[in-house]
NUDREN-418836 format. One record per residue (C-alpha): residue number from 1; residue in three letters; x, y, z. Coordinates in pm, 1 decimal. Layout:
N
{n = NUM; res = ALA; u = X; v = Y; w = Z}
...
This chain:
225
{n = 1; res = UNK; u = 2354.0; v = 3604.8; w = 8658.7}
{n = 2; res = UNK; u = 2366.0; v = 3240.4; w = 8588.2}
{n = 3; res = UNK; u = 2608.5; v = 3181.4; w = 8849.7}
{n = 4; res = UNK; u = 2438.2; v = 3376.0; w = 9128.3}
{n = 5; res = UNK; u = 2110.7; v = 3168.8; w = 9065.4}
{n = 6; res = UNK; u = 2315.8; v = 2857.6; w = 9081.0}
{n = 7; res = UNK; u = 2500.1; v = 2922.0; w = 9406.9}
{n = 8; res = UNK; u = 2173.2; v = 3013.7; w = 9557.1}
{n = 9; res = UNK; u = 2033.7; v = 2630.6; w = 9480.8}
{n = 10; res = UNK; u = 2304.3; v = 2522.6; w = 9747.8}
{n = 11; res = UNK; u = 2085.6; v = 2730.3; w = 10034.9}
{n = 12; res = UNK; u = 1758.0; v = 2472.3; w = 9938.5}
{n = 13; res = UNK; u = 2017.7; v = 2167.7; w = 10050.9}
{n = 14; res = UNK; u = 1989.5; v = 2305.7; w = 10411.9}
{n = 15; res = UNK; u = 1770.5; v = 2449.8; w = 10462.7}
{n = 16; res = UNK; u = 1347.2; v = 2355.2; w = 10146.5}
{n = 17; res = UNK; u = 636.5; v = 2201.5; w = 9426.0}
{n = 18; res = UNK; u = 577.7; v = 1849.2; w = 9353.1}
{n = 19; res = UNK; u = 275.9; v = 1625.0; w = 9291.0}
{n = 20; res = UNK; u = 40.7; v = 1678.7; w = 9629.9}
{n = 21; res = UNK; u = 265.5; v = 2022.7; w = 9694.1}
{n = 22; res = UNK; u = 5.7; v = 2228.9; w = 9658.6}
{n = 23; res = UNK; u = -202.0; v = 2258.6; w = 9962.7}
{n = 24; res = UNK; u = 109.0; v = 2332.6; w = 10122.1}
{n = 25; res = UNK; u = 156.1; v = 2623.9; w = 9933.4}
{n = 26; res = UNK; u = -134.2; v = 2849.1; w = 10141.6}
{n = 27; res = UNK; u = 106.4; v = 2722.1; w = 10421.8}
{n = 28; res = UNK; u = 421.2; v = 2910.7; w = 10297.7}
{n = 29; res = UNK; u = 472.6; v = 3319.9; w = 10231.0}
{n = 30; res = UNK; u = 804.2; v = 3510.3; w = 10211.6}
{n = 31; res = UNK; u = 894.2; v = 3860.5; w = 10310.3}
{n = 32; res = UNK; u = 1180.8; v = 4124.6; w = 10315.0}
{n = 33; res = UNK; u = 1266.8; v = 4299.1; w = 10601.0}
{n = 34; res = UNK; u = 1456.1; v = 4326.5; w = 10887.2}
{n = 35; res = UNK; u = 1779.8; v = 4461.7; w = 10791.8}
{n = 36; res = UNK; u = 1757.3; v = 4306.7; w = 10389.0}
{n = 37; res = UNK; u = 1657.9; v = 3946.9; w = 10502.6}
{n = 38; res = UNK; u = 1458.5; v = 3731.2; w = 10328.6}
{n = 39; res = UNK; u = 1218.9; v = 3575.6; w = 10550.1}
{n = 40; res = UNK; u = 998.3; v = 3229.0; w = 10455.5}
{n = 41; res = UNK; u = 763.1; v = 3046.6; w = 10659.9}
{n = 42; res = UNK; u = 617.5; v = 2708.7; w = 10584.3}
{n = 43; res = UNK; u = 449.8; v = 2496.9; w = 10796.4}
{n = 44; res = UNK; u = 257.3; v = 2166.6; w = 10780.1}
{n = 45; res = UNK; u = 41.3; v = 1887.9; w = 10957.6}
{n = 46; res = UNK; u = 221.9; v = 1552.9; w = 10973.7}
{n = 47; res = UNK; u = -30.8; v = 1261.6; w = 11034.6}
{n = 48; res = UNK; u = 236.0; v = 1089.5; w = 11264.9}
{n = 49; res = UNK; u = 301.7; v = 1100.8; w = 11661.1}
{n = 50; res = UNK; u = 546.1; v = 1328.1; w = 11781.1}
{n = 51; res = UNK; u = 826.0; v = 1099.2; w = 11818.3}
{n = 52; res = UNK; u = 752.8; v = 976.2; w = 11480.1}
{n = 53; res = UNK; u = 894.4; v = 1327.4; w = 11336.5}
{n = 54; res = UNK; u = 1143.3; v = 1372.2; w = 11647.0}
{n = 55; res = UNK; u = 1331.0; v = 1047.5; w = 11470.8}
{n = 56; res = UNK; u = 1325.0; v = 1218.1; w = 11105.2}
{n = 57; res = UNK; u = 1468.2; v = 1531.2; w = 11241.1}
{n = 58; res = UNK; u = 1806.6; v = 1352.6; w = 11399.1}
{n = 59; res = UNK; u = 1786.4; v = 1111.3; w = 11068.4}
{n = 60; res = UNK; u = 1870.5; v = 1541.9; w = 10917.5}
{n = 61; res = UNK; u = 2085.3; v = 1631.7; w = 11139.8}
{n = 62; res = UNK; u = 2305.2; v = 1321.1; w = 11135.4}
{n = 63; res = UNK; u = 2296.1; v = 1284.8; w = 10816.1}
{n = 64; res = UNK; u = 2416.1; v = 1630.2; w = 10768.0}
{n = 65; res = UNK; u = 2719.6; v = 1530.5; w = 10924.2}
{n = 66; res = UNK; u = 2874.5; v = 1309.2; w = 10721.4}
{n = 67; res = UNK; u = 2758.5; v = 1282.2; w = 10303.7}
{n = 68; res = UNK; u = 2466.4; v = 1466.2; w = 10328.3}
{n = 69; res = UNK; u = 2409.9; v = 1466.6; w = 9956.8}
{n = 70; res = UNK; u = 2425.3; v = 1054.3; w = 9970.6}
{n = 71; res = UNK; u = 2235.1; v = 980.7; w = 10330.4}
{n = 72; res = UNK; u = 1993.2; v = 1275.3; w = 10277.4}
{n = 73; res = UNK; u = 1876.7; v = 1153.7; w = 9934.8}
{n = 74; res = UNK; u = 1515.5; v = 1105.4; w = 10017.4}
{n = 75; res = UNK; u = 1502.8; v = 1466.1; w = 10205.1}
{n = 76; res = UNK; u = 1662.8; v = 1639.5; w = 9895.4}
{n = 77; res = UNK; u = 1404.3; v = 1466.8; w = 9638.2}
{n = 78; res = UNK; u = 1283.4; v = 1692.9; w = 9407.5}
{n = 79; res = UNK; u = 1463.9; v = 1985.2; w = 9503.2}
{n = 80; res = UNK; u = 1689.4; v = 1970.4; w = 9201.9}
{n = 81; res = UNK; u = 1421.3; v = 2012.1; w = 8938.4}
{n = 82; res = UNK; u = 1413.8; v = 2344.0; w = 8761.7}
{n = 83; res = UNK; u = 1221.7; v = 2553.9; w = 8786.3}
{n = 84; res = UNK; u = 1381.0; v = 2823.7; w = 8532.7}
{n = 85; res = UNK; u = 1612.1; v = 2793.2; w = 8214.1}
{n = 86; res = UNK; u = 1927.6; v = 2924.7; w = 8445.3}
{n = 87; res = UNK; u = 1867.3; v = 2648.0; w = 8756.0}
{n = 88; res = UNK; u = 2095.5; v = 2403.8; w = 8599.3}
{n = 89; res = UNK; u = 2326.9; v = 2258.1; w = 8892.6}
{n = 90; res = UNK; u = 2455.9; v = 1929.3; w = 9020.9}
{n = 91; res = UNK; u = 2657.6; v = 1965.2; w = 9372.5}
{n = 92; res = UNK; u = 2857.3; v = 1719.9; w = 9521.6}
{n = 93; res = UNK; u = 3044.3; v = 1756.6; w = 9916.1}
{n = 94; res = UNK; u = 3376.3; v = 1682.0; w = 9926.7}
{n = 95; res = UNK; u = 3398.4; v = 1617.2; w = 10269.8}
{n = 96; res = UNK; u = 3241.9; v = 1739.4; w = 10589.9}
{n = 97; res = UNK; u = 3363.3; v = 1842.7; w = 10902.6}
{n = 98; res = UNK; u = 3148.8; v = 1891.7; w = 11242.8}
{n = 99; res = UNK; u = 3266.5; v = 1893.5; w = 11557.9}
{n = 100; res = UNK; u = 3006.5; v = 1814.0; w = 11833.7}
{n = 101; res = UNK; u = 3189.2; v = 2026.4; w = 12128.9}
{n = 102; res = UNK; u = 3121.0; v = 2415.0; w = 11960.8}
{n = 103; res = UNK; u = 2863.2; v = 2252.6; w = 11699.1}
{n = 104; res = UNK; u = 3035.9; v = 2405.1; w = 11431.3}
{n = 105; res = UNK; u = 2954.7; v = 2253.1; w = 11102.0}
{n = 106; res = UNK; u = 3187.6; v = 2290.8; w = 10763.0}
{n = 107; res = UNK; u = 3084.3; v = 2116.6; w = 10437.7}
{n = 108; res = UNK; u = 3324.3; v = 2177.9; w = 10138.8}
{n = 109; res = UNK; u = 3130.9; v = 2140.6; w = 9814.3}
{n = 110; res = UNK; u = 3224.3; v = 2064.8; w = 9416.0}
{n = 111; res = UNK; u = 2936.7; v = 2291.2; w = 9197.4}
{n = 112; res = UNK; u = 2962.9; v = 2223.7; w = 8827.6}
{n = 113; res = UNK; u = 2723.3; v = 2430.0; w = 8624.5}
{n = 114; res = UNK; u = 2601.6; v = 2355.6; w = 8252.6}
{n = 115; res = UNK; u = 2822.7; v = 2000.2; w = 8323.2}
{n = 116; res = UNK; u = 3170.1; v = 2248.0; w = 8277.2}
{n = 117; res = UNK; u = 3190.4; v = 2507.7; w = 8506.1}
{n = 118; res = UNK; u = 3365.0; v = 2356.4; w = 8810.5}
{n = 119; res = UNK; u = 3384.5; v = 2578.5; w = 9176.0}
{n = 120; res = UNK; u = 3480.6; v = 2488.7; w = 9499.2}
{n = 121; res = UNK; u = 3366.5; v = 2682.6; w = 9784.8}
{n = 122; res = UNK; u = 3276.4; v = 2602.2; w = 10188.0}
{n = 123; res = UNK; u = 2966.1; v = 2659.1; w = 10360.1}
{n = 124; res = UNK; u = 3048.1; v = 2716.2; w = 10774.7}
{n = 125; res = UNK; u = 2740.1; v = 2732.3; w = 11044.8}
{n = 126; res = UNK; u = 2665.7; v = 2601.5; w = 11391.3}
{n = 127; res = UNK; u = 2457.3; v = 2329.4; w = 11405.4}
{n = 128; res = UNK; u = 2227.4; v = 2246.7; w = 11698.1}
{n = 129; res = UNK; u = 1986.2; v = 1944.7; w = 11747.1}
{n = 130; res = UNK; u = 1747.2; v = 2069.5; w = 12049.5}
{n = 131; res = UNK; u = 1484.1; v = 1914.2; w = 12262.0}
{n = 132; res = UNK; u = 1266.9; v = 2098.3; w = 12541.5}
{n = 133; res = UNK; u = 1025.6; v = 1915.8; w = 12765.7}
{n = 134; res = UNK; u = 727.5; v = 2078.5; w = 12611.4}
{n = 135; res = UNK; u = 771.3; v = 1829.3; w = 12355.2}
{n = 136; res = UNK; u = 925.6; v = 2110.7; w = 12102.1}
{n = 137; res = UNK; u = 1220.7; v = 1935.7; w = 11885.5}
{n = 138; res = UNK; u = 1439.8; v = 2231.1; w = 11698.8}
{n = 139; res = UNK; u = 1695.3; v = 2208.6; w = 11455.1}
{n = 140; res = UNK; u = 1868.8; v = 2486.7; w = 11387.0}
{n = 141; res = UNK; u = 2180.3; v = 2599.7; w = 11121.0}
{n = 142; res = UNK; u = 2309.9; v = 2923.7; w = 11161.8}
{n = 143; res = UNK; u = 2596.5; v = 3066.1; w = 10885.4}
{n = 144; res = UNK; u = 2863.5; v = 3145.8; w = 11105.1}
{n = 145; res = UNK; u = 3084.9; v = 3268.5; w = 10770.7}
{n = 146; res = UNK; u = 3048.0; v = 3461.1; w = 10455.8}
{n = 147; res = UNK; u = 3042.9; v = 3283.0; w = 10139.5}
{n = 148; res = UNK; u = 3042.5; v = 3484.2; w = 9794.6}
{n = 149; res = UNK; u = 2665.9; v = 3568.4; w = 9790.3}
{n = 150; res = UNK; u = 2580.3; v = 3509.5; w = 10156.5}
{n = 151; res = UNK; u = 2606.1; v = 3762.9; w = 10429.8}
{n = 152; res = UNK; u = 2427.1; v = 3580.0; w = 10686.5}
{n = 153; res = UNK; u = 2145.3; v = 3296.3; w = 10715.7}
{n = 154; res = UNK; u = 1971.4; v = 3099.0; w = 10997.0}
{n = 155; res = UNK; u = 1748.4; v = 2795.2; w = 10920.7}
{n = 156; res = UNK; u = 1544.8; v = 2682.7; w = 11172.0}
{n = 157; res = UNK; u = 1341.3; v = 2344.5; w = 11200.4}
{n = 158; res = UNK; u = 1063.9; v = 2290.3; w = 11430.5}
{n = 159; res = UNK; u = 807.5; v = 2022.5; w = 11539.1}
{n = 160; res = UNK; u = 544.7; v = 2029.3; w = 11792.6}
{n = 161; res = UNK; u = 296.6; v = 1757.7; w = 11924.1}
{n = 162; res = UNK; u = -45.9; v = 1857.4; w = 11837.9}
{n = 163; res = UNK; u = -258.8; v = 1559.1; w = 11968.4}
{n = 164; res = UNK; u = -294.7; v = 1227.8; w = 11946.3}
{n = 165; res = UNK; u = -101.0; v = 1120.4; w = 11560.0}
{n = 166; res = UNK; u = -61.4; v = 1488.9; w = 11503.8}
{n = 167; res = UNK; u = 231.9; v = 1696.7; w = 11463.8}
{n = 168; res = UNK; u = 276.7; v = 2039.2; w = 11334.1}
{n = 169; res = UNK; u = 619.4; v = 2067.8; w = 11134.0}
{n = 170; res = UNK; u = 781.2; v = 2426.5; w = 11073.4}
{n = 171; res = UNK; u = 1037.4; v = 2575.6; w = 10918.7}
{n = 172; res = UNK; u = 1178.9; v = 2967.0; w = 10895.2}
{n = 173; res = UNK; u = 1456.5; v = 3084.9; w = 10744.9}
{n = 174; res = UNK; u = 1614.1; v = 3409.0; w = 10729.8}
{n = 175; res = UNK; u = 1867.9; v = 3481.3; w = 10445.8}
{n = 176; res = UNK; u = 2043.9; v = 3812.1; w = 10359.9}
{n = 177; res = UNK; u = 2228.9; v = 3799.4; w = 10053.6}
{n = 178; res = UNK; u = 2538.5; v = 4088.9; w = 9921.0}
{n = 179; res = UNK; u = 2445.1; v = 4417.8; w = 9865.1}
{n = 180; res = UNK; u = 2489.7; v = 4342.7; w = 9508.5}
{n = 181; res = UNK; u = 2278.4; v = 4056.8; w = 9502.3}
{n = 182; res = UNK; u = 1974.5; v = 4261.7; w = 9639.4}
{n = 183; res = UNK; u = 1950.5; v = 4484.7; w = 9368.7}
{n = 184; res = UNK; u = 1855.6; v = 4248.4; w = 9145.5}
{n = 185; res = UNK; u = 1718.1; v = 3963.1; w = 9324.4}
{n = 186; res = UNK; u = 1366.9; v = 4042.2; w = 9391.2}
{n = 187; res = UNK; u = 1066.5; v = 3863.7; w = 9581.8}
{n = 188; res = UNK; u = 941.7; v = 3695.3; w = 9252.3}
{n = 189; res = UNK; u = 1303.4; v = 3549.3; w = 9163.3}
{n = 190; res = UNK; u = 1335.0; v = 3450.4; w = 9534.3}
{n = 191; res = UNK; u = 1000.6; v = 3268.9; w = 9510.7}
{n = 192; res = UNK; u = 1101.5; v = 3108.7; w = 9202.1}
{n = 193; res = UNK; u = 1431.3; v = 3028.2; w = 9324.3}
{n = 194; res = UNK; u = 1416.7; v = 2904.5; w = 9696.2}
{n = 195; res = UNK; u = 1086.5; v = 2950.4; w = 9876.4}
{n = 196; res = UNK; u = 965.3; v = 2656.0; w = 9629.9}
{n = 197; res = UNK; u = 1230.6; v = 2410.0; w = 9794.0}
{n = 198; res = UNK; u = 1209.6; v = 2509.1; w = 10132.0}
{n = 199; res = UNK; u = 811.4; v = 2402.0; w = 10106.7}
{n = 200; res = UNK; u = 925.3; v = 2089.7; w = 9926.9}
{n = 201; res = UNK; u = 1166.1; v = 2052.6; w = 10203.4}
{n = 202; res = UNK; u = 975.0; v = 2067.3; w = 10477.2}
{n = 203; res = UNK; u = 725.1; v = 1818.0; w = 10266.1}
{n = 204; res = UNK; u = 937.2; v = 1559.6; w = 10209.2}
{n = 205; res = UNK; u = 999.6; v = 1539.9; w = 10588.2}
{n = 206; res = UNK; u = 616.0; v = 1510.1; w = 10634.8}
{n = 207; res = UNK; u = 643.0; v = 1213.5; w = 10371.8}
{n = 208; res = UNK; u = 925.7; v = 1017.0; w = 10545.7}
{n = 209; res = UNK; u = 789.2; v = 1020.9; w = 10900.5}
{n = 210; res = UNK; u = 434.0; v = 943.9; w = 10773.5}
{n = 211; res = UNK; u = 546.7; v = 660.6; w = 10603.4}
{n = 212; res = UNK; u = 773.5; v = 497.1; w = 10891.9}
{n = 213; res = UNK; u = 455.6; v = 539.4; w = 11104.4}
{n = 214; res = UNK; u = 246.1; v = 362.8; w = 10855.5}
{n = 215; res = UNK; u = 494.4; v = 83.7; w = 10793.7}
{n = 216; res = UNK; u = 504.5; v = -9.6; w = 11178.9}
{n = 217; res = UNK; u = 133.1; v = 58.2; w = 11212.3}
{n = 218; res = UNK; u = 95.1; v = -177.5; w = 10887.5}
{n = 219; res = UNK; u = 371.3; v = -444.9; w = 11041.4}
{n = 220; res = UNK; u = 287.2; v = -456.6; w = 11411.2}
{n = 221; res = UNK; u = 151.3; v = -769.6; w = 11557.9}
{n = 222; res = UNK; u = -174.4; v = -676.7; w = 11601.7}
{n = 223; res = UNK; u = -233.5; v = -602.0; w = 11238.6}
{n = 224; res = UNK; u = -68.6; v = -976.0; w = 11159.0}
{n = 225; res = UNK; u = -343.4; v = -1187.4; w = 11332.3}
């Protein structure tokens, strides 16, 4: 069982408590349905324009491309704490492959659990950076490939301008894990085992684009004089 909850702490690296986590957490619920998915919503106000978050979203999705676990440091923060006696995980990528024309995305990763166990394994999706001239920005990942636990996942981003320095930052995933899997893995272990990192997630991209928009506000010429 250990090594089913630690292959399910790679999901929070693409997809998402800490200190000021908590009024985000009336913002997030999970469900199960649809076929044995796993559905979470969480969804936040960022206190920056929308171009503000636009410009954290491709700082994700490039960074996904190449060493996400080294560019992406600072969107990852906090997700590696544990939150039960069996989360104990470092990952590392190998190498990553994406190729721009399909948008397929392959990152091959090094787990070592309990600092011994060592397994290799590849996660495939599309990846899609999107823009529509309502202002919506999307970023999606869809698993395009099975992995061990996985039968199929889609993880998608979303920001929308809501007014003047407002922006409303979303994200829903859907996960269906093996057959196996299901019949132990209930709501409560889900909750304590992703829906907590997909909220942090999604928080820590609040964070970043609230402080680049303070740091210009703070640094711009007019606040100089």
């Amino acid at each position: 069982m250990r090594y089913i909850y630690s292959i399910l702490f790679l999901l929070s690296h693409f997809v998402l408590f800490a200190q000021n986590s908590q009024a985000n957490l009336e913002c997030t619920k999970s469900e199960y349905k649809d076929g044995r998915y796993f559905h979470t919503y969480s969804t936040c106000m960022v206190n920056a324009p929308a171009e503000e978050v636009d410009a954290v979203l491709d700082e994700i999705y490039n960074g996904l491309k190449n060493e996400p676990t080294k560019n992406l440091r600072w969107a990852f923060y906090g997700l590696g704490k544990s939150k039960s006696k069996e989360d104990n995980v470092q990952l590392y990528e190998k190498n990553v492959f994406y190729n721009p024309a399909s948008g397929i995305y392959v990152v091959n990763l090094m787990m070592i659990m309990d600092d011994s166990d060592e397994i290799e394994f590849s996660l495939e999706g599309e990846l899609k950076n999107e823009k529509v001239s309502s202002g919506k920005h999307n970023l999606i990942l869809g698993i395009t490939k099975k992995v061990k636990v996985l039968n199929d996942g889609n993880i998608h981003i979303a920001s929308e301008p809501k007014g003047e320095d407002k922006t409303e930052l979303s994200i829903h995933s859907m996960l269906k894990f093996g057959f196996i899997i299901d019949l132990f893995f209930t709501q409560s272990k889900y909750k304590e085992v992703i829906e907590w990192r997909l909220a942090k997630f999604i928080l820590n991209l609040k964070y970043r684009a609230e402080e680049n928009y303070m740091r210009k506000a703070t640094s711009s010429p007019t606040n100089n004089d």
